[in-house]
C-alpha positions as CSV (number, residue, x, y, z in Angstrom):
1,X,-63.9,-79.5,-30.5
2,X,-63.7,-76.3,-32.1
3,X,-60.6,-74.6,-34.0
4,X,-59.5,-70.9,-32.3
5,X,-61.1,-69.6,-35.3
6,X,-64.4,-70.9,-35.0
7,X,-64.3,-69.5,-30.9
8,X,-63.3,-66.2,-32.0
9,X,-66.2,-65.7,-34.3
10,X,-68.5,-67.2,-31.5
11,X,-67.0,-64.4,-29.1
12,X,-67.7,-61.8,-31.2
13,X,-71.0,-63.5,-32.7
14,X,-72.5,-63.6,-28.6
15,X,-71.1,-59.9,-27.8
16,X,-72.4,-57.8,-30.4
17,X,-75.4,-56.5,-28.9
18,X,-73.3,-55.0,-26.7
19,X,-70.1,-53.6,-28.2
20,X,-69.5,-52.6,-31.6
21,X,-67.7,-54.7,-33.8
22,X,-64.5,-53.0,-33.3
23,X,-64.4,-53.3,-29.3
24,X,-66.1,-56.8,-30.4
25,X,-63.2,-57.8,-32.2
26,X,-60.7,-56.2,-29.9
27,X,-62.5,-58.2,-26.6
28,X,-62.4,-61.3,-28.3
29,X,-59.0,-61.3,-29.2
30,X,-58.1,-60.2,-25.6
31,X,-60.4,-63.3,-24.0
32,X,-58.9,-65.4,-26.8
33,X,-55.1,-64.6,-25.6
34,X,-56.0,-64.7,-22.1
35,X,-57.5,-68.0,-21.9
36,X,-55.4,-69.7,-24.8
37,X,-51.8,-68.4,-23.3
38,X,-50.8,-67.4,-27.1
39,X,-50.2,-64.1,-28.0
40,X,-52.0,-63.3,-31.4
41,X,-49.8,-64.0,-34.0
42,X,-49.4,-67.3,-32.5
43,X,-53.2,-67.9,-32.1
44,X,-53.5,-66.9,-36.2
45,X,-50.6,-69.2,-37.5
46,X,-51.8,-72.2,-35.3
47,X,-53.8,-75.1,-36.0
48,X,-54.7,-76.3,-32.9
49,X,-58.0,-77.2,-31.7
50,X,-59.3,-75.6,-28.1
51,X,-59.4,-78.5,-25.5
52,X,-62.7,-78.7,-23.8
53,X,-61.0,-77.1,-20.8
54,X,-61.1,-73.9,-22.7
55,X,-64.4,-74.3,-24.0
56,X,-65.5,-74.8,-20.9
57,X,-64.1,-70.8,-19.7
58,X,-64.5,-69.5,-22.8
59,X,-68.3,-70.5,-22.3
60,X,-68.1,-68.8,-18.6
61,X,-66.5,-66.2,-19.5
62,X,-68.9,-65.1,-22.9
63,X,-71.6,-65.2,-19.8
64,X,-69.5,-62.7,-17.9
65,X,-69.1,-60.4,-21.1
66,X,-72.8,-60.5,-21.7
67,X,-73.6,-59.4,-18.0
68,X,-71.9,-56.3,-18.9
69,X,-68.7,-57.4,-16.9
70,X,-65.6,-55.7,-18.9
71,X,-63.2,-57.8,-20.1
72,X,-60.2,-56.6,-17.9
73,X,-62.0,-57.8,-14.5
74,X,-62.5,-61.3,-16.3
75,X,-58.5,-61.0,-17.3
76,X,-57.5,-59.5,-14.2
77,X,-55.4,-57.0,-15.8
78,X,-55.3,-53.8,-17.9
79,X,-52.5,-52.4,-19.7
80,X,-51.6,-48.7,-18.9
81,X,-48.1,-46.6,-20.1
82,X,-46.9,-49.8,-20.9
83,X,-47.3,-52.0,-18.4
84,X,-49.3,-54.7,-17.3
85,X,-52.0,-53.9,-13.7
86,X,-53.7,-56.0,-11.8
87,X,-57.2,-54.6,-11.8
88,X,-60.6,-56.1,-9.5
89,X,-63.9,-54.4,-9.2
90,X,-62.7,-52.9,-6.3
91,X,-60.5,-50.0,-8.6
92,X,-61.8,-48.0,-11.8
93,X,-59.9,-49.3,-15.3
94,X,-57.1,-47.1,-16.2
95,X,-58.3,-45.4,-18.5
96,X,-56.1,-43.7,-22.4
97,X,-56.8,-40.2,-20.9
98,X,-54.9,-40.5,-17.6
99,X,-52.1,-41.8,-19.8
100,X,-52.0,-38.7,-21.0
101,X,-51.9,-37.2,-17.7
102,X,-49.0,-39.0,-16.7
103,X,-47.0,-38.8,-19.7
104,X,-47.8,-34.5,-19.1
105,X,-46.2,-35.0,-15.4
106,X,-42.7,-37.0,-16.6
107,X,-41.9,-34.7,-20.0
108,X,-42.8,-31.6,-17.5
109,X,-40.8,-32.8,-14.3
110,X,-37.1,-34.2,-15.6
111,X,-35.2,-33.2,-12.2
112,X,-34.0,-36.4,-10.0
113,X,-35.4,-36.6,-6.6
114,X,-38.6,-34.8,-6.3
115,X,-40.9,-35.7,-4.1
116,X,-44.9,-36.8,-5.7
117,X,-48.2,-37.8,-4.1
118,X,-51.3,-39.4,-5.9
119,X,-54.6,-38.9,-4.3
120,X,-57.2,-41.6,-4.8
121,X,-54.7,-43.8,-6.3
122,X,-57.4,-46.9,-7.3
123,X,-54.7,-49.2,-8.9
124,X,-51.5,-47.2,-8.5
125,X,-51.4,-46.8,-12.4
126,X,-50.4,-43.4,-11.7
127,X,-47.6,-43.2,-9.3
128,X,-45.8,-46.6,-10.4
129,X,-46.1,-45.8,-14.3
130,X,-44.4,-42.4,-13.4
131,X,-42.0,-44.3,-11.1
132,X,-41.4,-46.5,-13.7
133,X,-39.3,-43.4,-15.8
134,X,-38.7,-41.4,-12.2
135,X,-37.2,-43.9,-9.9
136,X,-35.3,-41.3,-7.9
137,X,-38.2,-39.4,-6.9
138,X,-40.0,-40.1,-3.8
139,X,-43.3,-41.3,-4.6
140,X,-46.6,-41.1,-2.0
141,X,-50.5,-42.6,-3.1
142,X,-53.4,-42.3,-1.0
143,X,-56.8,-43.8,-1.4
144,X,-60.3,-44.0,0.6
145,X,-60.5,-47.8,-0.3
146,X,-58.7,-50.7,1.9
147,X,-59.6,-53.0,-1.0
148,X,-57.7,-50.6,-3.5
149,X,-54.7,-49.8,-1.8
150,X,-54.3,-54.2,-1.7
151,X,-54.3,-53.6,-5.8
152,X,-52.3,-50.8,-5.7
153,X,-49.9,-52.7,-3.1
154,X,-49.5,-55.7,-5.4
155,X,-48.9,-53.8,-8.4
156,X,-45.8,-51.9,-6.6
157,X,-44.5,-55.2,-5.7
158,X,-45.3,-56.8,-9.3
159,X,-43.9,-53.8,-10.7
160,X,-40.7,-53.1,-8.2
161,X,-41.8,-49.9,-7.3
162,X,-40.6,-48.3,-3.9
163,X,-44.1,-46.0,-3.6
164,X,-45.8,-45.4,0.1
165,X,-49.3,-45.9,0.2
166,X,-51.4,-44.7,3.0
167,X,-55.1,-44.9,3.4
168,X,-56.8,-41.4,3.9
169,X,-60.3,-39.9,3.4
170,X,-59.5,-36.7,1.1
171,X,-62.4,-35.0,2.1
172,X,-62.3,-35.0,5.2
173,X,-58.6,-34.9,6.3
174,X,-57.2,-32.3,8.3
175,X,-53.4,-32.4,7.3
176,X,-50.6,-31.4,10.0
177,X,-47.4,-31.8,7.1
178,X,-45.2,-29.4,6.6
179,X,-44.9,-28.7,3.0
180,X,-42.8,-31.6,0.9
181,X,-44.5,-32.0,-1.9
182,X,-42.7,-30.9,-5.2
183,X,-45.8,-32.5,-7.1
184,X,-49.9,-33.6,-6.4
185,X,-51.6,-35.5,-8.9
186,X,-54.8,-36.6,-9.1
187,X,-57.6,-38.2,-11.1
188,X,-60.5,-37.1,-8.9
189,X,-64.3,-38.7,-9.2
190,X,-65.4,-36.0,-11.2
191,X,-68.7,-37.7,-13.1
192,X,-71.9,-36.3,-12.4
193,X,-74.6,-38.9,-11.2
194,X,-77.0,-37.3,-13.9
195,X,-74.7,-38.4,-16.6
196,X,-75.4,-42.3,-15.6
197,X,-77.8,-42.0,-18.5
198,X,-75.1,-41.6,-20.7
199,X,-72.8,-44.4,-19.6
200,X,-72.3,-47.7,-20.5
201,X,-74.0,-50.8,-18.2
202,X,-70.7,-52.0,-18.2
203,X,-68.8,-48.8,-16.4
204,X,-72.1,-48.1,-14.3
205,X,-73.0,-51.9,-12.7
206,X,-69.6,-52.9,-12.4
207,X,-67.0,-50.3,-11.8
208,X,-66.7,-48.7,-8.0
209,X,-69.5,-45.6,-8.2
210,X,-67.3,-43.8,-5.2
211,X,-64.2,-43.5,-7.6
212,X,-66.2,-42.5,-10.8
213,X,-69.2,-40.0,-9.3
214,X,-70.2,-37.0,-7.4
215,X,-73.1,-35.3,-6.4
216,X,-75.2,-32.9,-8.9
217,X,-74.7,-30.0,-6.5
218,X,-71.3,-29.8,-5.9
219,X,-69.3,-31.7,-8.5
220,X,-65.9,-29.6,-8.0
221,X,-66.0,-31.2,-4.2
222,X,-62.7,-33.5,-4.4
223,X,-60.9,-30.3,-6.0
224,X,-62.0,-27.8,-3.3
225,X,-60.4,-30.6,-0.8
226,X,-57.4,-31.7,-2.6
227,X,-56.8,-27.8,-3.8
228,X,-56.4,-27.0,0.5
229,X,-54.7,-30.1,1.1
230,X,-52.2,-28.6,-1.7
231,X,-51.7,-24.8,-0.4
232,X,-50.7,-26.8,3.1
233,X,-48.1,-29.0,1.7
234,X,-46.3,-27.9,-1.7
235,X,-43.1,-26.9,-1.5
236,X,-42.7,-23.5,-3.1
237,X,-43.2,-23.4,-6.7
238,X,-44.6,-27.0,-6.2
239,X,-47.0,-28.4,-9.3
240,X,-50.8,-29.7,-8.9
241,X,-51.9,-31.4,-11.9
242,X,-55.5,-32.7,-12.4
243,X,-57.4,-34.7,-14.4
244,X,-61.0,-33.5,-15.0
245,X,-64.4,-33.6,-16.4
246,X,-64.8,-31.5,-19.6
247,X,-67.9,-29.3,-18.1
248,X,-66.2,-28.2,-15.5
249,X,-62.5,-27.5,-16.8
250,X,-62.4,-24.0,-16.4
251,X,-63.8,-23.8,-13.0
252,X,-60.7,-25.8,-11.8
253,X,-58.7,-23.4,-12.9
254,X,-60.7,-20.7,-11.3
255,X,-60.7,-22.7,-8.2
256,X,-56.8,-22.9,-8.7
257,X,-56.4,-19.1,-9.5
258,X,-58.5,-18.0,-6.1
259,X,-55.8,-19.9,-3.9
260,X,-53.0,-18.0,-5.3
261,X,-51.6,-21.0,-7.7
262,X,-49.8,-19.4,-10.9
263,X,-49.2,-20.5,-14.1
264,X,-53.0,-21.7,-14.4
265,X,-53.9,-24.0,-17.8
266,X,-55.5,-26.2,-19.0
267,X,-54.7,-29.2,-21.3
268,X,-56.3,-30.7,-23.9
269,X,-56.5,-34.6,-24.8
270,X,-56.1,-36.6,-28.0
271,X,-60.1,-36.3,-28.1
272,X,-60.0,-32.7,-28.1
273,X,-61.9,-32.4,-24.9
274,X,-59.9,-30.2,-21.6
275,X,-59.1,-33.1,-19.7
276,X,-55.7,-31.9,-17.9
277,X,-55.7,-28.9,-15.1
278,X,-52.5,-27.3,-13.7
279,X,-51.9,-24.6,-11.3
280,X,-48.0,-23.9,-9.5
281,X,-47.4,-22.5,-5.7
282,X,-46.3,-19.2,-5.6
């Protein structure tokens, strides 16, 4: 049998020729808290042993890390605006950058009972974080994926969030609405496939490719759609706010300022990089 100590070093020992020694540190601990059911603090001050149960998954589970699988698809969960998700393979990890995002949206929008939709939703991070600090508003999230909208569903309910989610095909959706929207967010695929080079094994082989990339010759495609899904159904002076690839910032807002929207800017994130888009309805 083996002290906590001893597994911790052997995490991080059979992991670092894949992450550096920070995210090595920072995975183990995560793996270590997950499988012991001891928060740090209590893993540090105690002098237990691990029973062979947890040897056994802790074994499994270093596997799973060495196959590139991330760490919050072994846990089942990711932490996002502070709260806990559900996450699978079938929905992209929220990600420090859309926090950002939403955290723009809720100091920006401080008016009770607005109405918001989310398109391409994945785990619902989006609408039930901002419904978490918003619960007059009446909150919409659409998605592409069946299997995401089940996360997204289950998070609501873990999360007591009163958010409609519907499944529709942004691209090619021909709405009927009347305007009703006060607000549209979304966090688009917006990665080219020639950046794949670039990328991590563990984004690339197990994240969902159709929520993270788009095609080398038209990369702006989901913010053409989503831009003419907007004019048809914000309310006057209604908001769109984007997340978006660096490369491409400004066209979105050149894409936003051919439609008519006002107010066009961009936002930059902790990184320094022009992550955030936003355009208003005349």
């Amino acid at each position: 049998m083996k002290s906590y100590r001893e597994i911790l070093e052997i995490i991080k020992q059979q992991i670092n020729a894949i992450y550096d020694s920070s995210e090595a540190e920072n995975i183990a601990w995560r793996l270590m808290e997950f499988i012991i059911k001891k928060n740090k603090l209590e893993i540090i001050v105690n002098k237990e042993m691990v029973s062979d149960e947890q040897e056994t998954e802790f074994s499994k589970a270093i596997i799973q890390l060495q196959n590139n699988i991330p760490i919050q698809y072994i846990t089942g969960t990711e932490y996002f605006y502070g709260l806990s998700f559900k996450v699978n393979n079938a929905v992209l990890i929220p990600r420090p950058e859309t926090e950002e995002l939403v955290d723009l949206i809720i100091k920006e929008n401080t008016l009770d009972n607005l109405s918001l939709i989310d398109i391409g939703t994945g785990s619902g991070c989006i609408p039930i974080s901002i419904f978490s600090k918003r619960k007059s508003w009446q909150i919409s999230a659409i998605d592409i994926s069946k299997n995401a909208l089940a996360i997204a569903s289950e998070n609501a309910k873990i999360h007591h969030a009163k958010i409609e989610l519907i499944e529709i095909d942004i691209l090619n959706h021909k709405s009927n609405l009347a305007p009703k929207f006060h607000i549209i967010v979304s966090n688009p695929p917006y990665i080219l496939f020639s950046e794949k080079k670039d990328m991590r094994n563990n984004v690339i082989q197990h994240e969902p490719s159709e929520a993270l990339f788009v095609t080398n010759n038209d990369p702006l495609q989901f913010y053409k759609a989503i831009i003419q899904f907007a004019v048809k159904t914000l309310l006057p002076s209604g908001k769109l706010y984007f997340e978006c690839n660096e490369q491409f910032a400004e066209e979105v807002i050149l894409l936003l300022q051919e439609n008519n929207f006002t107010k066009c800017r961009l936002v930059k994130d902790l990184q320094n990089k022009k992550r955030m888009a936003f355009g208003q309805q005349q």
